[in-house]
PyMOL commands that place a pseudoatom at each C-alpha (Angstrom):
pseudoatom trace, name=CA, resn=UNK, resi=1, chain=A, elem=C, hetatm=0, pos=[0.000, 0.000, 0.000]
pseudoatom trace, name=CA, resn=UNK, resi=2, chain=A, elem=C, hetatm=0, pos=[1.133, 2.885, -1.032]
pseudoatom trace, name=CA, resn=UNK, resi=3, chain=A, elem=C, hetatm=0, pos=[1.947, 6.084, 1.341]
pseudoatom trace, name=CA, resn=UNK, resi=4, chain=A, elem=C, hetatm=0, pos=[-0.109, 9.377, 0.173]
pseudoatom trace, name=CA, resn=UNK, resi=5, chain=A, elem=C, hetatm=0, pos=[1.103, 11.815, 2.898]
pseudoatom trace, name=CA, resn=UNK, resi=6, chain=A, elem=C, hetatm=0, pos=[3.218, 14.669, 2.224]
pseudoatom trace, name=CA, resn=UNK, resi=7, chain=A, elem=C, hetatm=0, pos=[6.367, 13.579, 3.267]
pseudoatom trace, name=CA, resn=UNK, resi=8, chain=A, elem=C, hetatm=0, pos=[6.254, 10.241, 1.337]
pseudoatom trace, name=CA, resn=UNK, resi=9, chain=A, elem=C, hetatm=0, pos=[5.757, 12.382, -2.008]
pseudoatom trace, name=CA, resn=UNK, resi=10, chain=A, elem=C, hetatm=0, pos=[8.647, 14.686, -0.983]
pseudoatom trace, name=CA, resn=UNK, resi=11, chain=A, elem=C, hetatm=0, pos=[10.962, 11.783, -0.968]
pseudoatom trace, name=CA, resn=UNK, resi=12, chain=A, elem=C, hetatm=0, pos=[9.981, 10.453, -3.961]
pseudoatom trace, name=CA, resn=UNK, resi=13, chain=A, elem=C, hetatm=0, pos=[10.549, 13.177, -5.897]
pseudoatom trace, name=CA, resn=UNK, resi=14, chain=A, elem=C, hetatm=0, pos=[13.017, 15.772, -4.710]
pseudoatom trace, name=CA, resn=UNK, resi=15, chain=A, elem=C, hetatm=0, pos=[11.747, 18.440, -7.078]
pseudoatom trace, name=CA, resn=UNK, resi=16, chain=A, elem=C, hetatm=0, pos=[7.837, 18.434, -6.336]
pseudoatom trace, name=CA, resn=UNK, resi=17, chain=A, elem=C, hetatm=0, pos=[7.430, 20.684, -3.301]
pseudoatom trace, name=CA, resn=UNK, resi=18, chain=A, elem=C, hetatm=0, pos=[5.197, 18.941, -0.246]
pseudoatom trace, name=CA, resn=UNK, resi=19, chain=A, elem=C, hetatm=0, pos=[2.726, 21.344, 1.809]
pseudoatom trace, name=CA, resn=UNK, resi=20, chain=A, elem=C, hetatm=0, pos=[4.572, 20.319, 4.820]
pseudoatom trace, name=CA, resn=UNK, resi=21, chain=A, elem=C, hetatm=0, pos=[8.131, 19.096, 5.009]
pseudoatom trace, name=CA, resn=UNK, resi=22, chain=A, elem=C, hetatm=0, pos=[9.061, 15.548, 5.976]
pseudoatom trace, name=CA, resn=UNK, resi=23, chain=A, elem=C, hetatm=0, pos=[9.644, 15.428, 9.452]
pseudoatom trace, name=CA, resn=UNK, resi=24, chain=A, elem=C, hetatm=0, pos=[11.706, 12.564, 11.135]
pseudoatom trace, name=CA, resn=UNK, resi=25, chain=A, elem=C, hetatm=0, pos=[9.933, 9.560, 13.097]
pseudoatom trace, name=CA, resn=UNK, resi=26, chain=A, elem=C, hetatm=0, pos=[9.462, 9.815, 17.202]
pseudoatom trace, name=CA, resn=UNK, resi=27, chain=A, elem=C, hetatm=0, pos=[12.421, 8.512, 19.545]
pseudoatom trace, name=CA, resn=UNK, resi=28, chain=A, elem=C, hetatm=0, pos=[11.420, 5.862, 20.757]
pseudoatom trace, name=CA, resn=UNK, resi=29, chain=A, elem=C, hetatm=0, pos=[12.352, 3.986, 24.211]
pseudoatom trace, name=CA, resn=UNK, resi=30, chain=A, elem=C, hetatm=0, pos=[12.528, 0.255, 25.231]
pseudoatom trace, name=CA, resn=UNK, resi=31, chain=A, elem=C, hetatm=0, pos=[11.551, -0.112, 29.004]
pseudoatom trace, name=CA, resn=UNK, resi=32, chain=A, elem=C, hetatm=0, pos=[12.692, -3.089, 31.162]
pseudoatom trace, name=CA, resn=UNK, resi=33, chain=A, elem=C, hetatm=0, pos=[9.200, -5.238, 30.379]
pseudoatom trace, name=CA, resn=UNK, resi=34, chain=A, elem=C, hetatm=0, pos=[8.877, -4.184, 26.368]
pseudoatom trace, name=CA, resn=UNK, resi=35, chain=A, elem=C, hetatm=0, pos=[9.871, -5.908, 23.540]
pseudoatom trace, name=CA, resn=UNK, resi=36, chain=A, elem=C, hetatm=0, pos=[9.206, -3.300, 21.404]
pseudoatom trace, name=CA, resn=UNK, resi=37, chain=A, elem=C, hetatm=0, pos=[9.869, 0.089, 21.484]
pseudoatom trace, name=CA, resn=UNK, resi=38, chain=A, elem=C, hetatm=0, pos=[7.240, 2.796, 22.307]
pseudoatom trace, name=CA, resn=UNK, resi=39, chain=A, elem=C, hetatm=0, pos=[7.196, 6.791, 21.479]
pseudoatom trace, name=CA, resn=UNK, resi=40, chain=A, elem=C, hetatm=0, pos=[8.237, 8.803, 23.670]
pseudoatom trace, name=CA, resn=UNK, resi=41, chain=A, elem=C, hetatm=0, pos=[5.870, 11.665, 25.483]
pseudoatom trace, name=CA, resn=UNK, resi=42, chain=A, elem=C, hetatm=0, pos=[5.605, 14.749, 23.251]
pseudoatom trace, name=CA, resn=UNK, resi=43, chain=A, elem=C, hetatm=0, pos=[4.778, 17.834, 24.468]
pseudoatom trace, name=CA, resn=UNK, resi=44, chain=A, elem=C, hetatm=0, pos=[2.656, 20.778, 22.528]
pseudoatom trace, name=CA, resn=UNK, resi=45, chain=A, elem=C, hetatm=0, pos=[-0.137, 20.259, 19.720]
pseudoatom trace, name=CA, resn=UNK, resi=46, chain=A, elem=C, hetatm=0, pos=[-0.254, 16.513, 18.305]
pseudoatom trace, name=CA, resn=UNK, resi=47, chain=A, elem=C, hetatm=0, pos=[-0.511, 17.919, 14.755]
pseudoatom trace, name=CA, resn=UNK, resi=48, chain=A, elem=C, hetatm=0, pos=[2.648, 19.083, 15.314]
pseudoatom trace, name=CA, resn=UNK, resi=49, chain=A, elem=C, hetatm=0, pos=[4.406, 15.841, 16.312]
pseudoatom trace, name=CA, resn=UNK, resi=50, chain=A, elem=C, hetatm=0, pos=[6.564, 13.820, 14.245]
pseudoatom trace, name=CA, resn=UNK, resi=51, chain=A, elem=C, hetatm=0, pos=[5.118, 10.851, 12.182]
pseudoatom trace, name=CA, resn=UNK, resi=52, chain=A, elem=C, hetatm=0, pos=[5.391, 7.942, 14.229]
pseudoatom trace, name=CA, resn=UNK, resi=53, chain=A, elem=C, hetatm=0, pos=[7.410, 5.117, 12.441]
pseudoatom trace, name=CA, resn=UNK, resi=54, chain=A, elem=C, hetatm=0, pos=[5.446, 2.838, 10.032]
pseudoatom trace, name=CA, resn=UNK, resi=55, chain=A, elem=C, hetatm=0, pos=[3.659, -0.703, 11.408]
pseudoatom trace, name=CA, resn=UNK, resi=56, chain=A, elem=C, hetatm=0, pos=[2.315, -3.841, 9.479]
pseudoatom trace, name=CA, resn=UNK, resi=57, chain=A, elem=C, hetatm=0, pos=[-0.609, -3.339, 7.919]
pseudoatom trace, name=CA, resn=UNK, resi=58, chain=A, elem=C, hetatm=0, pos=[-2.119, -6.685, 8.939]
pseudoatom trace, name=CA, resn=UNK, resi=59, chain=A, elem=C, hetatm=0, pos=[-1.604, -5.516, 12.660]
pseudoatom trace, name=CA, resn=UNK, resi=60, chain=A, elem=C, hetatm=0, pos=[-4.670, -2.148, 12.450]
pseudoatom trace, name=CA, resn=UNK, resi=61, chain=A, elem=C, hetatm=0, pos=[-7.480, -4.830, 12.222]
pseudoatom trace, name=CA, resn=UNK, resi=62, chain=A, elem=C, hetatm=0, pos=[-6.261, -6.303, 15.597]
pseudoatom trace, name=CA, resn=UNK, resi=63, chain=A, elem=C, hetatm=0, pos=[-7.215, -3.129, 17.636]
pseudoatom trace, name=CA, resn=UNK, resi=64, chain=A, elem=C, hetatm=0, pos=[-11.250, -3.680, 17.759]
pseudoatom trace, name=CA, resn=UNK, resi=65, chain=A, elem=C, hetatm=0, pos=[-12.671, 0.045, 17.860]
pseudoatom trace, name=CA, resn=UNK, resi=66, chain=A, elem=C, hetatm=0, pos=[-16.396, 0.354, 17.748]
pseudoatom trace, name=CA, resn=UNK, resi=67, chain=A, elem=C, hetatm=0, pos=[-19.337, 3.196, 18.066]
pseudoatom trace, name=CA, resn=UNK, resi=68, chain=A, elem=C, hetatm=0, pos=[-21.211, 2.914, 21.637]
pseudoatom trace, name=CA, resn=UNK, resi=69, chain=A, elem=C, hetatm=0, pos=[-23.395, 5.561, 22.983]
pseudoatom trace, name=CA, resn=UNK, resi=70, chain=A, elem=C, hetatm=0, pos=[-23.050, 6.508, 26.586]
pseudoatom trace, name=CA, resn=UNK, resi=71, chain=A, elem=C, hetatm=0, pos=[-25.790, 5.504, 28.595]
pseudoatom trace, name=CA, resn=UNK, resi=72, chain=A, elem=C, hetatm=0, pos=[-24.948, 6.875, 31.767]
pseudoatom trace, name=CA, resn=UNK, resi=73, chain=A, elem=C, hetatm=0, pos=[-21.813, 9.422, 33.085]
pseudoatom trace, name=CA, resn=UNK, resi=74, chain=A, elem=C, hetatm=0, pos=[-20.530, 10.349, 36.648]
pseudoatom trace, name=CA, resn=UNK, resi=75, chain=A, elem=C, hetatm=0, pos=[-17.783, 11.702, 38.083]
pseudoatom trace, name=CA, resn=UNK, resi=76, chain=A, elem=C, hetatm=0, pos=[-15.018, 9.355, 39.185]
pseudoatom trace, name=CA, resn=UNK, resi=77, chain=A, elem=C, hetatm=0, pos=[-14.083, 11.038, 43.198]
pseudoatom trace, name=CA, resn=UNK, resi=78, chain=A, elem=C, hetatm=0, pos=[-11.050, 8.424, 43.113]
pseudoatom trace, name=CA, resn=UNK, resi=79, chain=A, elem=C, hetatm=0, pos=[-9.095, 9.057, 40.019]
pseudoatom trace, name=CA, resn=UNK, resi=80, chain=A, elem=C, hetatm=0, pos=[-6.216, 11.281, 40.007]
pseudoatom trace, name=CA, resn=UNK, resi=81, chain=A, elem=C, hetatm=0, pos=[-7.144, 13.952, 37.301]
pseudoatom trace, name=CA, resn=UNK, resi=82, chain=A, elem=C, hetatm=0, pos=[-10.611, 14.997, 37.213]
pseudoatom trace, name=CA, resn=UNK, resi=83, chain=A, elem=C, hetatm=0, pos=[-12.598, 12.545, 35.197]
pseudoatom trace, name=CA, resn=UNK, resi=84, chain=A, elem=C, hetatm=0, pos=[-15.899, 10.480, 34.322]
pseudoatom trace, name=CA, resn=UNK, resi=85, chain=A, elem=C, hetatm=0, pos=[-16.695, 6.996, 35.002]
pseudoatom trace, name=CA, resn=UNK, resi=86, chain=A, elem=C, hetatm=0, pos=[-18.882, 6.011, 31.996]
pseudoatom trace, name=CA, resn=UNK, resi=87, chain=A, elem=C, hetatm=0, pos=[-21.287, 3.366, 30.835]
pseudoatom trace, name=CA, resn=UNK, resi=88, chain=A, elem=C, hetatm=0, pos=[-21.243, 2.413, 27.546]
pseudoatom trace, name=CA, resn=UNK, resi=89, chain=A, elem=C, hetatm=0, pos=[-23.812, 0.618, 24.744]
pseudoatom trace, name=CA, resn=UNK, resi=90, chain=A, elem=C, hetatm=0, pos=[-21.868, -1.283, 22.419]
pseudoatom trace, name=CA, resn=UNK, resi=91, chain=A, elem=C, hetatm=0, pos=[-24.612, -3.629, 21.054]
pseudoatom trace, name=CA, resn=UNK, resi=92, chain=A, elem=C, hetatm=0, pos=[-25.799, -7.614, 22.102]
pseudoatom trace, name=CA, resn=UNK, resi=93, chain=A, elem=C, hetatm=0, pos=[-22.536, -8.592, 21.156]
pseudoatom trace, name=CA, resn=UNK, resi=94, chain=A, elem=C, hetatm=0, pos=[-20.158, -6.480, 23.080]
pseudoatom trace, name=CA, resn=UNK, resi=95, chain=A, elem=C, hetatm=0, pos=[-22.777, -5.151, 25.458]
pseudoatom trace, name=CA, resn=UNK, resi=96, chain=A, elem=C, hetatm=0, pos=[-22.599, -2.597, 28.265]
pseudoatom trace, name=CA, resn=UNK, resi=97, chain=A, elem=C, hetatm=0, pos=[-18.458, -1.439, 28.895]
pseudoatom trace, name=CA, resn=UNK, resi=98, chain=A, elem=C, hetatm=0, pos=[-17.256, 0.469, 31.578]
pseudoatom trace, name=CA, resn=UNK, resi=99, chain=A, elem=C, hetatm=0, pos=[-14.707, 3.691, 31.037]
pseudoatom trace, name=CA, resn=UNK, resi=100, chain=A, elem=C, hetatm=0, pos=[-12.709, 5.983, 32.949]
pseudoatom trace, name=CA, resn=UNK, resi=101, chain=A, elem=C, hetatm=0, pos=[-12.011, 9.117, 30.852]
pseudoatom trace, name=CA, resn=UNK, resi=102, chain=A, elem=C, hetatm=0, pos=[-10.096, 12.591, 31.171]
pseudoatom trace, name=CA, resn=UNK, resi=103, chain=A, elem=C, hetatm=0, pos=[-12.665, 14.624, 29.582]
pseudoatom trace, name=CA, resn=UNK, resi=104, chain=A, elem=C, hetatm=0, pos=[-14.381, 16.778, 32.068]
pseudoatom trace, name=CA, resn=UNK, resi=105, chain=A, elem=C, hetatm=0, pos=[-12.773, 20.097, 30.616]
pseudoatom trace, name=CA, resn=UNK, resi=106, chain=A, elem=C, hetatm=0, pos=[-15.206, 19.718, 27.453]
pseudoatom trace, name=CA, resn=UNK, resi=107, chain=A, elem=C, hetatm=0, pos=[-18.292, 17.750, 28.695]
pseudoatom trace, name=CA, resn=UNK, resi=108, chain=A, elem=C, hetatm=0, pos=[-20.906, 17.798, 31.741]
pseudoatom trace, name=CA, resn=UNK, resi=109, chain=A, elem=C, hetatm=0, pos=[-22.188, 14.542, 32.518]
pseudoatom trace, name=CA, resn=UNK, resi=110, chain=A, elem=C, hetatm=0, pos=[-25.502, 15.398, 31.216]
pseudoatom trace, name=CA, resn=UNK, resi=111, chain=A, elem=C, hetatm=0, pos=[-24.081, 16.614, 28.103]
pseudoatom trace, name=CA, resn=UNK, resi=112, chain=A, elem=C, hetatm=0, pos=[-22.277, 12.983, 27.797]
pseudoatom trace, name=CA, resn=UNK, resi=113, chain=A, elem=C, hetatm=0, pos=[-25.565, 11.024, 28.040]
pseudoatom trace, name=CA, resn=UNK, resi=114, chain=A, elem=C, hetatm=0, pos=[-26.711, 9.897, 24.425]
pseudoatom trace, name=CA, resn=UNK, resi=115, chain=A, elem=C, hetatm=0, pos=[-23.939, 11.228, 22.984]
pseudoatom trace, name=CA, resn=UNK, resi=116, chain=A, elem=C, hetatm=0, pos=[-22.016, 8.441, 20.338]
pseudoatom trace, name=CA, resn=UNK, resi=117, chain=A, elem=C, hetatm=0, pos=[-18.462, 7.503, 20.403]
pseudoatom trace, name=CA, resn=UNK, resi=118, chain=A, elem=C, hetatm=0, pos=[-15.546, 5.518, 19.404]
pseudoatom trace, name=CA, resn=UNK, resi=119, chain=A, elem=C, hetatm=0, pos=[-13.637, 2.991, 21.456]
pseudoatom trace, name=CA, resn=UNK, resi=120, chain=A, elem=C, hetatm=0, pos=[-11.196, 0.536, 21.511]
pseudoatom trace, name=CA, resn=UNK, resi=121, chain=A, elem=C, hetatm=0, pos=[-12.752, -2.366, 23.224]
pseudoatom trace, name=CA, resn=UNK, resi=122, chain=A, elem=C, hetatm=0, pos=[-10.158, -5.086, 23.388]
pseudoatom trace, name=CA, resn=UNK, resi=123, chain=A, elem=C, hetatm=0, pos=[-6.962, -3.517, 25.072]
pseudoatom trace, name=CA, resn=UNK, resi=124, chain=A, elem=C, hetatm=0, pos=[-7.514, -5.366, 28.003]
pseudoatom trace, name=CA, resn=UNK, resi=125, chain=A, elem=C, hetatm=0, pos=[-8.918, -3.884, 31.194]
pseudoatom trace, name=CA, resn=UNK, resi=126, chain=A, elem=C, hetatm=0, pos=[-7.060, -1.554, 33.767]
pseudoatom trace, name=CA, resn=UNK, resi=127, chain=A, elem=C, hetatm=0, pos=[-8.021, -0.362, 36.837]
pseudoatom trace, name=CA, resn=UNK, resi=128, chain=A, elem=C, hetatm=0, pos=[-8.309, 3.684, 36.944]
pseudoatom trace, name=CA, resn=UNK, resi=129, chain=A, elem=C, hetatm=0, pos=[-8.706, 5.195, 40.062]
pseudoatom trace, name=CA, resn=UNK, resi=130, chain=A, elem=C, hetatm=0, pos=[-10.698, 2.390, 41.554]
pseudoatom trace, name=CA, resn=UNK, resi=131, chain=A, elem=C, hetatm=0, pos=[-12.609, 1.777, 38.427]
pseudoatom trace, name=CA, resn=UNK, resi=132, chain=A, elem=C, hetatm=0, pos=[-11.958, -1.624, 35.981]
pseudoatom trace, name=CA, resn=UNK, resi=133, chain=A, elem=C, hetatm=0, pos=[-11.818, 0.745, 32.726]
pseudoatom trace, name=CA, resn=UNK, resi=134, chain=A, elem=C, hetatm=0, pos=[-13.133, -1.528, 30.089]
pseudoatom trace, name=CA, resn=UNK, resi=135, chain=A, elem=C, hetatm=0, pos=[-12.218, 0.376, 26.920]
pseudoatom trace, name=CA, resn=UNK, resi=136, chain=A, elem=C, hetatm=0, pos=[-10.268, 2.998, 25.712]
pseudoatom trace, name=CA, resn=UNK, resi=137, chain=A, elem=C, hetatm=0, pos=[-12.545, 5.960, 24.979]
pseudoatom trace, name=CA, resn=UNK, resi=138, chain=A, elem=C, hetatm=0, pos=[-10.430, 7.981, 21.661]
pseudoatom trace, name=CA, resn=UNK, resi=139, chain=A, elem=C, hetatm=0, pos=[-10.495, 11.509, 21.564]
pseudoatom trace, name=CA, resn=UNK, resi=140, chain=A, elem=C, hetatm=0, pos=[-7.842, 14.212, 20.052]
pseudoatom trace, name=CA, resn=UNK, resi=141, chain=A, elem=C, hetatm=0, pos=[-5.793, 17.001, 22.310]
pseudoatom trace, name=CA, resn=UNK, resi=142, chain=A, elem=C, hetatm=0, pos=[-6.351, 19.773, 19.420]
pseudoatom trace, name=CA, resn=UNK, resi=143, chain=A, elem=C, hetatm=0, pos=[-4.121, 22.162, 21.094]
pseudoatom trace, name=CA, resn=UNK, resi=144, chain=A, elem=C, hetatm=0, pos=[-1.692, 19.952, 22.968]
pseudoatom trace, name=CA, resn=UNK, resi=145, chain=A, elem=C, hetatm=0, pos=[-2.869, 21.214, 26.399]
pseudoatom trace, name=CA, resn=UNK, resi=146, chain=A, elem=C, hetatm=0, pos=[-4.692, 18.334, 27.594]
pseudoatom trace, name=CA, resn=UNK, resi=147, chain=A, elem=C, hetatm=0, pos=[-8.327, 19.365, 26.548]
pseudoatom trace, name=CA, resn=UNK, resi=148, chain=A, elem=C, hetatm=0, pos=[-9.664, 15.874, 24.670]
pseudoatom trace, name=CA, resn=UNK, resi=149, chain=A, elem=C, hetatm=0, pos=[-12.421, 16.285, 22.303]
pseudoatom trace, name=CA, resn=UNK, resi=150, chain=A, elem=C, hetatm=0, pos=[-14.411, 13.013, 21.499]
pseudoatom trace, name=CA, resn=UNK, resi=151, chain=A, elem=C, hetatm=0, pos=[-14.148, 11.114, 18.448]
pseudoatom trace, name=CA, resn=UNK, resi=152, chain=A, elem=C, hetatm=0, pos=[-17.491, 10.620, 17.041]
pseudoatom trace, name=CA, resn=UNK, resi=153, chain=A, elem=C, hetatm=0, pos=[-19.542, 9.506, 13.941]
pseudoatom trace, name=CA, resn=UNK, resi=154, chain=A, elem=C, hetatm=0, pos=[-22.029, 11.818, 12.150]
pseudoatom trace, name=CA, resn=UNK, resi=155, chain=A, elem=C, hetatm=0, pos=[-25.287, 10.656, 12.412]
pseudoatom trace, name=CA, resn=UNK, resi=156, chain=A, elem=C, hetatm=0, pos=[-27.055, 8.182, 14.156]
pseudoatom trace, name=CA, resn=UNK, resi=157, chain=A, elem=C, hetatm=0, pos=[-25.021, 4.349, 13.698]
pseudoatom trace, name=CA, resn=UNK, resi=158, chain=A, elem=C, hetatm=0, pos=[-25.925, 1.172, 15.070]
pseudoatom trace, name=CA, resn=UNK, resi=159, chain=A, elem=C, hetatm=0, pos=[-24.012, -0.059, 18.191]
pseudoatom trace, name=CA, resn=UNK, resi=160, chain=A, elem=C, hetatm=0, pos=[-21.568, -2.126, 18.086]
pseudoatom trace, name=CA, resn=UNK, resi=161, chain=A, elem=C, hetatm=0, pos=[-20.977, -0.877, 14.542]
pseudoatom trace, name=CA, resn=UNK, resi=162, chain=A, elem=C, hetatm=0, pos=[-16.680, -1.518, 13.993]
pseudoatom trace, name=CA, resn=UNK, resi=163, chain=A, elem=C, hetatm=0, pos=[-14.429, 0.975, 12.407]
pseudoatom trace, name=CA, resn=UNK, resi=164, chain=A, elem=C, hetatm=0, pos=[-12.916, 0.045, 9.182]
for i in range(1, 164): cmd.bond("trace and resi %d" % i, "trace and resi %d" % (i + 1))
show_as sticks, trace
zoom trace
């Protein structure tokens, strides 16, 4: 499969000029327990960040992300940063997850009820401040100071419905 983004077309030809220029891939750390090596924390906007270094393309269809709609949302007293405990509809297959998530700068709790979302519902489950965290709820830092906006679907979409 072919790479379309800027920085792939720069290299390829030297002489057509790219919107952006190519930027260099993330370091990258090994810690005691990893096999492989992870990005390191980067600080400011994400659009700014470097392109993070190239992966299979048979290994995307492993992480299962699917729409849900939040059912229910409160705030979770125990966590360290301010955050919501929420329920979450992902269909009769996957059924009713379980999320703790840092977004209580954009969203009241009321405003979170109904609302749909994307998630990735097979990274295992970790406990965040006393909560077993089901899925990972995605969202984007726009500005690179910690706000997260939810990533979302236009329209109304089925739960349960995977991303593709």
């Amino acid at each position: 499969m072919a790479d379309p983004s800027p920085a792939a077309i720069e290299s390829k030809d030297s002489n057509v000029e790219s919107p952006t220029p190519a930027v260099e891939a993330a370091p990258t750390t090994l810690q005691p327990d990893q096999t492989k090596p992870t990005p390191e924390k980067l600080e400011g906007p994400s659009h700014m960040h470097p392109k993070l270094p190239d992966v299979e393309a048979a290994t995307f269809p492993s992480i299962d992300m699917r729409i849900g709609t939040i059912t229910s949302a409160k705030p979770n007293k125990k966590a360290r940063m301010p955050a919501y405990v929420l329920k979450i509809d992902f269909g009769p297959v996957i059924g009713v997850k379980t999320s703790s998530a840092q977004i209580t700068q954009n969203y009241s709790t009321e405003g979170l009820v109904g609302r749909q979302i994307v998630a990735a519902v097979n990274l295992g489950v970790r406990r965040i401040g006393g909560v077993k965290s089901e899925v990972l709820v995605l969202g984007v830092d726009k500005l690179g100071d910690g706000v997260i906006s939810l990533l979302g679907v236009d329209g109304s979409t089925p739960n349960g419905t995977r991303i593709s």
